[in-house]
N, C-alpha and C positions, 0 to 999 in steps of 0.2 A: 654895730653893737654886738659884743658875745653874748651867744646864747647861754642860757643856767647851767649847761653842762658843764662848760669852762669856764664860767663865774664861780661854779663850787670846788674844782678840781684846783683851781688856782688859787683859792681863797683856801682850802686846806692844805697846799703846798706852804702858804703863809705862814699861816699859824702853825706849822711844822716846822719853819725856819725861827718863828719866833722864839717857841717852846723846847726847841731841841729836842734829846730825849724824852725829858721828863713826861710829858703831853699833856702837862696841864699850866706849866709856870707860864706867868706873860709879865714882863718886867716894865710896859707901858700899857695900863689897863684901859684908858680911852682907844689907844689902838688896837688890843684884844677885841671889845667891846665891839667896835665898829667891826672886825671883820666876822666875829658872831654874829650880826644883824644879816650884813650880808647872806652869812651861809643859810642862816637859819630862812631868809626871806626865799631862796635858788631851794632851797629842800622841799620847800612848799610847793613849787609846781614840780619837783622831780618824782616826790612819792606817788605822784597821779598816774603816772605812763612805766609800762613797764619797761620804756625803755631809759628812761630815768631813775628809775629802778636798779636796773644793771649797772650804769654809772657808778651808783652807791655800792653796790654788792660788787664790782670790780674793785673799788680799793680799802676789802675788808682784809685783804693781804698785803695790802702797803707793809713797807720795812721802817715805817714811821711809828710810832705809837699815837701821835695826836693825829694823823691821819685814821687810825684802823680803829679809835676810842671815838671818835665823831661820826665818821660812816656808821660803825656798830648800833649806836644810839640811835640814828635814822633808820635804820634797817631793821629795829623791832618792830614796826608797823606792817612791817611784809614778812620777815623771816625771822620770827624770835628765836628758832632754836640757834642758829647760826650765827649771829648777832649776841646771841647768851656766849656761847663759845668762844666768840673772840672777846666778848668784853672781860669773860673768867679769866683764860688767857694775860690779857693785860693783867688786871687784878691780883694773879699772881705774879706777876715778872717783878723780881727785887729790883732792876731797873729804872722802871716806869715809875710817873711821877704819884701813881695814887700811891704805893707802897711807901715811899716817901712821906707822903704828908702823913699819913697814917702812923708812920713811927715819931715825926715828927708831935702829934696831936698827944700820943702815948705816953711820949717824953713829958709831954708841959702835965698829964695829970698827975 
C-alpha cells in the first residue's frame, strides 16, 4: 500500500493532467470529485508531521498551477504567508485558470 506522501503527490500529478494549465477546469467532474476526496483524505494525516508538511511545501514551486494552487490551500494551516504568495502569484497569472473564469463570469454580467 502507498503511503499519503505518494497518494498526494500522485493524486495532484492527476489532477494536473486532467486540468492542464488552467488549474481549475476538470471535463469529467465524478472523476475530479473522487480524486479531490482522495487528496483531501492524504492532507489530513500530512498536516500533522512536519515531515508531511514539507511534502506539501516541496511542491509550492511545482511548474503546474493545479499542483502549486492545491499545496498552496493546504499550506495555509502552517505557512500563510508563503501559501498567500503563491496563491497571489497564481491569481495574477493571465494564464491560469482562475483569471479565466473570472473574465469569463464578467462577460456574463
Amino acid at each position: 500500500m502507498k503511503d499519503a506522501r505518494t497518494v498526494y503527490v500522485e493524486t495532484l500529478a492527476k489532477m494536473a493532467e486532467i486540468s492542464g494549465d488552467a488549474g481549475l477546469d476538470a471535463p469529467r467532474p465524478r472523476n475530479w470529485n473522487s480524486l479531490v476526496d482522495r487528496l483531501q483524505a492524504v492532507r489530513r494525516d500530512l498536516i500533522k508531521s512536519e515531515d508531511g508538511q514539507a511534502v506539501i511545501a516541496a511542491l509550492l514551486t511545482d511548474t503546474r498551477v493545479t499542483v502549486r494552487l492545491w499545496a498552496a490551500s493546504h499550506a495555509l494551516h502552517w505557512d500563510e504567508p508563503r501559501a498567500r504568495d503563491v496563491l497571489t502569484a497564481i491569481a495574477s497569472d493571465p494564464h491560469a485558470g482562475l483569471n479565466r473564469l473570472n473574465r469569463t463570469e464578467q462577460n456574463r454580467r
